[in-house]
Wavefront OBJ file of the C-alpha trace (Angstrom):
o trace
v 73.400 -22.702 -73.815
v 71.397 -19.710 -74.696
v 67.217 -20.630 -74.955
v 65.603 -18.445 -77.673
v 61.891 -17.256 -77.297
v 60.177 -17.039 -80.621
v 57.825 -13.541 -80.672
v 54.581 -15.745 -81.354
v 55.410 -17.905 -77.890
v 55.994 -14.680 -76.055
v 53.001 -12.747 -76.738
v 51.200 -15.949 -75.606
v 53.027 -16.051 -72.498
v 52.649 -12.199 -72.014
v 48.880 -12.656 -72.562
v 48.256 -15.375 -70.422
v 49.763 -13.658 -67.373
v 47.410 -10.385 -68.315
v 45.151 -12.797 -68.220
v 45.580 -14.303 -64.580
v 46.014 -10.952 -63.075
v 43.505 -9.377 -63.814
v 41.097 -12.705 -62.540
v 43.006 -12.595 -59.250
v 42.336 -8.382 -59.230
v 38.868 -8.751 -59.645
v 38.403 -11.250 -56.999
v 40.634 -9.155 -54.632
v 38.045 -6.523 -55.611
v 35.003 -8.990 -54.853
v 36.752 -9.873 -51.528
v 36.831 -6.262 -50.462
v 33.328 -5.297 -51.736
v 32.150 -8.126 -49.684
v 34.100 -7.452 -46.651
v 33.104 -3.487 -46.626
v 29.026 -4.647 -47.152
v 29.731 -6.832 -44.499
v 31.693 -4.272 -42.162
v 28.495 -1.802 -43.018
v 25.785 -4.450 -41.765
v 27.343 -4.962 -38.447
v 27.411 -1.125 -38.207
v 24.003 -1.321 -39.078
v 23.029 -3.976 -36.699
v 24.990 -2.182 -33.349
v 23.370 0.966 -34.528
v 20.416 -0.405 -33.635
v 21.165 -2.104 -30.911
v 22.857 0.592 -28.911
v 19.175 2.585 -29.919
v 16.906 -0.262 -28.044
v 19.136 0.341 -25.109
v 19.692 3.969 -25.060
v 15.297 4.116 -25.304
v 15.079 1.564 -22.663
v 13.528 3.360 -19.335
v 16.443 2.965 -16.392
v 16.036 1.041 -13.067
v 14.887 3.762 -10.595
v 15.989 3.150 -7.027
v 12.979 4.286 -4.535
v 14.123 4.445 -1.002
v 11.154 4.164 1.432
v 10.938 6.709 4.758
v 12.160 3.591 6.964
v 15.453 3.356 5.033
v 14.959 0.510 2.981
v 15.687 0.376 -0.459
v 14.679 -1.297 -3.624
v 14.781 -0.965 -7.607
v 11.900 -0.358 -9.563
v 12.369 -1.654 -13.172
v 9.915 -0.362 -15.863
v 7.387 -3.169 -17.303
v 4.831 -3.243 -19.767
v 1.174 -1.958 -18.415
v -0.583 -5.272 -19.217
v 1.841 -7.609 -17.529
v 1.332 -8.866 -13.789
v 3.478 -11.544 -12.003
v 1.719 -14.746 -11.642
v 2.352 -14.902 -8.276
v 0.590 -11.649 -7.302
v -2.245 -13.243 -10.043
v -2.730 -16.787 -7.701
v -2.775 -14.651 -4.737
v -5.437 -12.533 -5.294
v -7.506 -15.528 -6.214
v -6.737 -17.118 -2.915
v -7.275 -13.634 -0.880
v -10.083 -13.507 -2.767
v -11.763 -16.786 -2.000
v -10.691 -16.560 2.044
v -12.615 -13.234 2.026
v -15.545 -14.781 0.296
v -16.531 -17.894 1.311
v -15.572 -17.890 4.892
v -18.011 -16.427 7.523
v -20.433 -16.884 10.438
v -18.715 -17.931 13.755
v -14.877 -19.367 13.106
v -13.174 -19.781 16.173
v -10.458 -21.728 13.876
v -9.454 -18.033 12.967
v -11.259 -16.026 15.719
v -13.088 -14.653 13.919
v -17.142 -13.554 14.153
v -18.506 -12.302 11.169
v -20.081 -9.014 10.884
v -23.007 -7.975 8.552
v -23.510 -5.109 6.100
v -27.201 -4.561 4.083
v -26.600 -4.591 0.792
v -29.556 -3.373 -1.024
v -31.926 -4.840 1.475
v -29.797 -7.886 1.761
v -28.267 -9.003 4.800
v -24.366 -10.047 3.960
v -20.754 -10.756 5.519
v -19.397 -7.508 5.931
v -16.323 -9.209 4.383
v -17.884 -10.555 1.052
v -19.263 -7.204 0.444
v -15.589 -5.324 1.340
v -13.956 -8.138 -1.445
v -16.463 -7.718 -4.183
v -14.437 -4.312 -4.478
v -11.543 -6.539 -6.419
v -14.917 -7.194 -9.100
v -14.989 -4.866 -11.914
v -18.122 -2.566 -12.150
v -20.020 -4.850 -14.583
v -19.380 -7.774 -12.698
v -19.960 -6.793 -8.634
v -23.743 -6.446 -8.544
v -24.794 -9.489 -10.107
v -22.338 -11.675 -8.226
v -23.489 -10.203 -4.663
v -26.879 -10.637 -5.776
v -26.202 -14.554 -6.950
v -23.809 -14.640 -3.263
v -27.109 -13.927 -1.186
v -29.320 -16.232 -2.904
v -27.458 -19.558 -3.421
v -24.626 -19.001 -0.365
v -25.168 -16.678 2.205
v -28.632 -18.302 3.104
v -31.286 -17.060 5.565
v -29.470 -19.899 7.741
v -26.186 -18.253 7.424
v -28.135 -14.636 8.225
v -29.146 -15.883 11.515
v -26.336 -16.908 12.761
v -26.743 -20.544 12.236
v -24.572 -21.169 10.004
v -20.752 -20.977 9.388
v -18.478 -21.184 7.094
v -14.574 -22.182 6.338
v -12.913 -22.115 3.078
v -9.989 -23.958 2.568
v -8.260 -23.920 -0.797
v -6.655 -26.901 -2.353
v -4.920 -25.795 -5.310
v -4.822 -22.754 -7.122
v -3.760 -22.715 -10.804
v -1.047 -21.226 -12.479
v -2.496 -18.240 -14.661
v -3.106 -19.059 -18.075
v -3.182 -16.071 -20.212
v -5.885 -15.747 -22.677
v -5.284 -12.331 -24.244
v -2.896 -9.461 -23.172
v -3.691 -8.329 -19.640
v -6.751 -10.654 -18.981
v -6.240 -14.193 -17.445
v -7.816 -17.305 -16.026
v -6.707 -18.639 -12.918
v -9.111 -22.330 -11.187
v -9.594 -22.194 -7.501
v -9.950 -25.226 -6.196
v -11.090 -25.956 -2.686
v -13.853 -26.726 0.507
v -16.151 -25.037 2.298
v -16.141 -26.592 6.080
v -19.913 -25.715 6.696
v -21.242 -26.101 10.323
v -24.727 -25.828 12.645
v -25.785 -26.328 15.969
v -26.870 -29.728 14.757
v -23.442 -30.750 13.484
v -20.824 -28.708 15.041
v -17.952 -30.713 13.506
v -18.797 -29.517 9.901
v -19.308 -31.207 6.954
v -16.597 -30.577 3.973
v -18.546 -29.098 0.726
v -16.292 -28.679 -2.430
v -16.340 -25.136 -3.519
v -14.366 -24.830 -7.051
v -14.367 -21.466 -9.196
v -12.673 -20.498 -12.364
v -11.886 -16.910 -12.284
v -11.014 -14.089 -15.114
v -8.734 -11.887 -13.854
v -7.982 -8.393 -15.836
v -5.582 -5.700 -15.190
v -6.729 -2.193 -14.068
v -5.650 1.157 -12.945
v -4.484 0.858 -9.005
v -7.340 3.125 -7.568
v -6.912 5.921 -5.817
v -8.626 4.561 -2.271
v -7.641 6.082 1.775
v -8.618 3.707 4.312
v -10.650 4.863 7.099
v -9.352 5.314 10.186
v -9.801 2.338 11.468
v -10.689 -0.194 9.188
v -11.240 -3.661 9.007
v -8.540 -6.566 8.571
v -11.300 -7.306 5.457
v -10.498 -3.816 4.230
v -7.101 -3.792 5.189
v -6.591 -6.954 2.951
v -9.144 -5.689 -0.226
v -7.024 -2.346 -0.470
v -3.626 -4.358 -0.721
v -5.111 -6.074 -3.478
v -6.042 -3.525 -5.623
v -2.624 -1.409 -5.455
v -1.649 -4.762 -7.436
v -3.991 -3.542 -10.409
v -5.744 -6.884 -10.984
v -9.518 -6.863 -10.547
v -11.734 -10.240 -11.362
v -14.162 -9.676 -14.381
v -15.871 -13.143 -14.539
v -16.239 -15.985 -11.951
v -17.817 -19.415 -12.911
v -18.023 -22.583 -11.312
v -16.020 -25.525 -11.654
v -18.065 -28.676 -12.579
v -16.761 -31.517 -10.056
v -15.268 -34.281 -11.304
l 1 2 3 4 5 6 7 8 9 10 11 12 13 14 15 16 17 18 19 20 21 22 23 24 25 26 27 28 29 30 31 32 33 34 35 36 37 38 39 40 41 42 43 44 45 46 47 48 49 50 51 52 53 54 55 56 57 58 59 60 61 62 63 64 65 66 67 68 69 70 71 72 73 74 75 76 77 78 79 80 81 82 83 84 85 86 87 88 89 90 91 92 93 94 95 96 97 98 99 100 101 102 103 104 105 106 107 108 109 110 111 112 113 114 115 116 117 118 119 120 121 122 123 124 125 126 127 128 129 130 131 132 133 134 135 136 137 138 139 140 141 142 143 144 145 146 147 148 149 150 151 152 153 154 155 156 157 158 159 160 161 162 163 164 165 166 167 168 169 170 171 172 173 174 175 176 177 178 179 180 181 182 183 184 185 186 187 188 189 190 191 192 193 194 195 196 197 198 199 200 201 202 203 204 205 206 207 208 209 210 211 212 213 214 215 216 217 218 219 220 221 222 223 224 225 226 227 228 229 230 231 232 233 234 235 236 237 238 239 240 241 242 243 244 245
């Protein structure tokens, strides 16, 4: 048997399938459009990557005149490690508070005037790691309430031992504040044992340029230990004391 199409049900079929083609062309087309914008933003996006990299500064290895080598890795100016931070607070504080006759660490105290002022050759060699604003005024505050006219003659010693030292805390790019927490072992004549005196300090540390400093030529294990501090760029801009619990 032969099926017969009438015209009218024919042009309805004929449009219908129009119809459906072009629907599934113009989501083809909407597929593609999507796909290329898509293809374009990952171009985009490795563009841009490849760029950080390419303007990235690369490792430089240094090899020192004993043989030894090492790479040096570009970092921003501001940033310090936090160990090298909590170090120089403890260097610091050793330097500081301990003087007068120590035979713990053999050592006998020398003194340097310091505008009139009688103090540890050492304290005055450290004060170096305070910044300009800061150095005068804290000497001046060191002879009055620590390095007593007890401690200038001789009669008086003391021994800093620190407890705890505090991870950094940043409080603004390049400037941070580190607690240093700790005893003074202070002795006399009269009591050669000591008595322990808690000695805590909050200090602001800051980075700075590494100054351009030559040792003399035979300089002091004080001096030897202030100049390694400052090639680490950190200098202390504010130092106040802890309130004891």
């Amino acid at each position: 048997m032969i099926a017969k199409l009438q015209p009218k049900r024919l042009r309805k079929l004929l449009t219908n399938t129009e119809t459906a083609a072009k629907s599934s062309g113009s989501l083809i087309k909407l597929g593609l459009i999507a796909s290329n914008g898509l293809t374009l933003l990952m171009m985009f996006w490795l563009a841009a990557s490849v760029s950080r990299i390419a303007s990235r500064d690369a490792p430089t290895l240094v090899q020192q005149v004993g043989g030894q080598a090492f790479i040096a890795k570009p970092i921003d100016y501001d940033y310090r490690d936090p160990q090298v931070l909590q170090n120089v607070a403890r260097e610091w504080a050793l330097l500081n508070f301990s003087f007068g006759d120590l035979p713990q660490i053999d050592h006998q105290t020398e003194q340097v005037s310091y505008e009139g002022t009688n103090l540890p050759e050492q304290t005055v060699t450290a004060s170096y790691l305070f910044t300009d604003a800061t150095r005068d005024a804290y000497l001046k505050g060191f002879a009055e309430n620590i390095y007593t006219t007890e401690a200038q003659r001789g009669g008086l010693s003391s021994l800093y031992m620190p407890y705890r030292i505090s991870a950094p805390r940043q409080l603004e790019p390049g400037r941070w504040e580190i607690d240093v927490v700790g005893s003074r072992l202070i002795a006399t004549p009269s009591n050669p044992s000591g008595e322990m005196v808690p000695t805590n300090v909050q200090l602001q540390l800051v980075a700075a340029e590494v100054p351009l400093l030559a040792l003399e030529e035979d300089p002091s294990d004080a001096a030897k230990t202030t100049y390694r501090l400052l090639e680490s760029g950190i200098r202390i801009d504010k130092i106040t004391a802890l309130k004891q619990d």
